[in-house]
C-alpha positions, -999 to +999 in steps of 0.1 A: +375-443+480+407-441+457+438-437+482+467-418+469+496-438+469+530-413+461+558-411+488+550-381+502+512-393+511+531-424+529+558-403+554+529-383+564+505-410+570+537-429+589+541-399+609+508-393+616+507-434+630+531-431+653+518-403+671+525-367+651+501-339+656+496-353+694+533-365+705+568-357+693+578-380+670+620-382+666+623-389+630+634-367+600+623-371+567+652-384+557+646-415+582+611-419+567+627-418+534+649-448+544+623-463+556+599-463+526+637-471+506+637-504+529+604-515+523+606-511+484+637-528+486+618-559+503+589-556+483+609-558+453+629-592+465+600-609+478+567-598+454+581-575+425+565-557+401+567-578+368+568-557+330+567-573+298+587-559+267+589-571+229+626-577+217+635-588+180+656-615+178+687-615+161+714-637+151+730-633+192+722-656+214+724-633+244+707-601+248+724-580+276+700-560+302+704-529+289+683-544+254+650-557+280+653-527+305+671-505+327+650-517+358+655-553+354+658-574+387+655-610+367+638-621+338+608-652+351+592-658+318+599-655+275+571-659+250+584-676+219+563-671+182+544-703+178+563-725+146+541-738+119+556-775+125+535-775+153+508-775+131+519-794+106+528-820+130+496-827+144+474-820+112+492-847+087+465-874+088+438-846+095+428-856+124+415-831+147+440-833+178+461-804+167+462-788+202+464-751+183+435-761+166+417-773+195+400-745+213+385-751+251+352-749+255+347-755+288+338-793+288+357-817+307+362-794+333+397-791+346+412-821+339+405-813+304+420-780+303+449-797+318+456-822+290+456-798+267+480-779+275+499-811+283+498-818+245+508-781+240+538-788+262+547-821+241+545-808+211+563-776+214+593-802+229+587-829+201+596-797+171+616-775+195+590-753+188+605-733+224+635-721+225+654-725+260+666-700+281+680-688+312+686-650+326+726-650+338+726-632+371+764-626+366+767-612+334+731-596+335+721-607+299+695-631+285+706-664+266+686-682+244+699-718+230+699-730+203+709-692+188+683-680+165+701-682+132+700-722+137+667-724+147+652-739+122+619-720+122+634-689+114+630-671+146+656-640+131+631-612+132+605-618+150+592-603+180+595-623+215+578-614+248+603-609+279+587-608+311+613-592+340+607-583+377+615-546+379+636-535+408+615-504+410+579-503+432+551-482+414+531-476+443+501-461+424+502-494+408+500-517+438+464-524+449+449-515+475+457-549+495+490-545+485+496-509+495+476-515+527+507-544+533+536-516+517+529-493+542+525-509+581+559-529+564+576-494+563+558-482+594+578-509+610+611-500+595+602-463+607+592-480+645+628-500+648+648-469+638+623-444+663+627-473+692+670-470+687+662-428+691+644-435+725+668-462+737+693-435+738+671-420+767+659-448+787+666-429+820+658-390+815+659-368+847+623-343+853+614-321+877+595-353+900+621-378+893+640-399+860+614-414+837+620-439+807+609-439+774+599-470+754+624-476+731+628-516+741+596-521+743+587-500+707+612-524+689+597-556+700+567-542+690+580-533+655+601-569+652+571-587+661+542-567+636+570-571+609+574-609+611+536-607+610+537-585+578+565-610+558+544-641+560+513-623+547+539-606+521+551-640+512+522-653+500+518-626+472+546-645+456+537-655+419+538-690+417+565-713+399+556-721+367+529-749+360+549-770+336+586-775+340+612-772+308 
């Protein structure tokens, strides 16, 4: 069954969770609003939502943010154009360990696999055939060393793949493990800021006496499924990069 993931499906299924239709439940839509706000807000810092864009390199060595996107958390990843001295390099004496020439079929299993991209890694350090870079939180821009224009395989031009975490959350785009995770994470946040209402009226007076409502008890509640949710979260984190620069 396809569930509809938009912002107005998730304050009614919120409201609905914590007791609307049958109780009265204290919250405006404003509050669930915040709510859903928080756990995008999370979601974004902890899992993200990354995007890839193509940018043409130019003689600048930084790009600034407005160049990759107007969304842009922090870049994790920049695909470089392969240089032909990489090939070259490996292909003088023709001998067939060019590692772009080199395709995997499958043999040698995963130690195999693994080599070769070791000899990818060498050789792309052995003609510089990658660029470094690094996204500067501070000045929100991308920097690539050496610049372009003194890279000497002539990377002024081409095309180069930027890979950013956006600070928005699609949530038709999460799936459906994901969204399942999005929304009891903001059915918490709505819980904690319900539980502060009814803490107002711990001791109401009735017609047979005061009675309490469960404020204290609704924000452990909330506290403790949260903690739950942020180590399952957690470990939708991409994982660091294989090889290091």
């Amino acid at each position: 069954m396809q569930t509809v993931q938009t912002d107005e499906q998730l304050r009614l299924w919120i409201k609905k969770r914590l007791g609307h239709g049958v109780i009265c439940v204290e919250l405006t839509d404003d509050q669930l609003d915040i709510a859903i706000e928080d756990a995008k807000r999370f979601w974004a810092a902890w899992v993200g939502q990354p995007k890839m864009v193509l940018i043409t390199m130019t003689q600048n060595s930084e790009y600034p943010e407005s160049v990759i996107g107007t969304d842009v958390d922090c870049v994790v990843e920049v695909n470089f154009p392969v240089s032909e001295n990489l090939t070259r390099l490996f292909s003088w004496a023709e001998v067939e360990v060019n590692p772009y020439t080199w395709v995997y079929s499958g043999y040698g299993g995963y130690s195999a696999l693994v080599q070769l991209m070791q000899y990818r890694e060498m050789g792309q350090r052995i003609v510089s055939a990658d660029l470094d870079w690094e996204w500067d939180r501070a000045t929100r821009s991308l920097r690539i060393a050496p610049p372009p224009s003194m890279w000497a395989g002539g990377s002024v031009g081409q095309q180069i793949g930027v890979v950013y975490l956006s600070t928005e959350v699609n949530l038709a785009k999460l799936s459906n493990a994901e969204y399942w995770l999005f929304r009891e994470y903001a059915q918490c946040q709505a819980m904690k800021t319900l539980a502060m209402i009814r803490t107002k009226y711990a001791d109401k007076p009735s017609a047979t006496g005061s009675f309490g409502m469960d404020g204290d008890s609704m924000y452990a509640n909330a506290e403790a499924r949260e903690q739950e949710l942020v180590e399952k979260i957690r470990q939708l984190q991409s994982p660091v990069g294989f090889w290091s620069a």
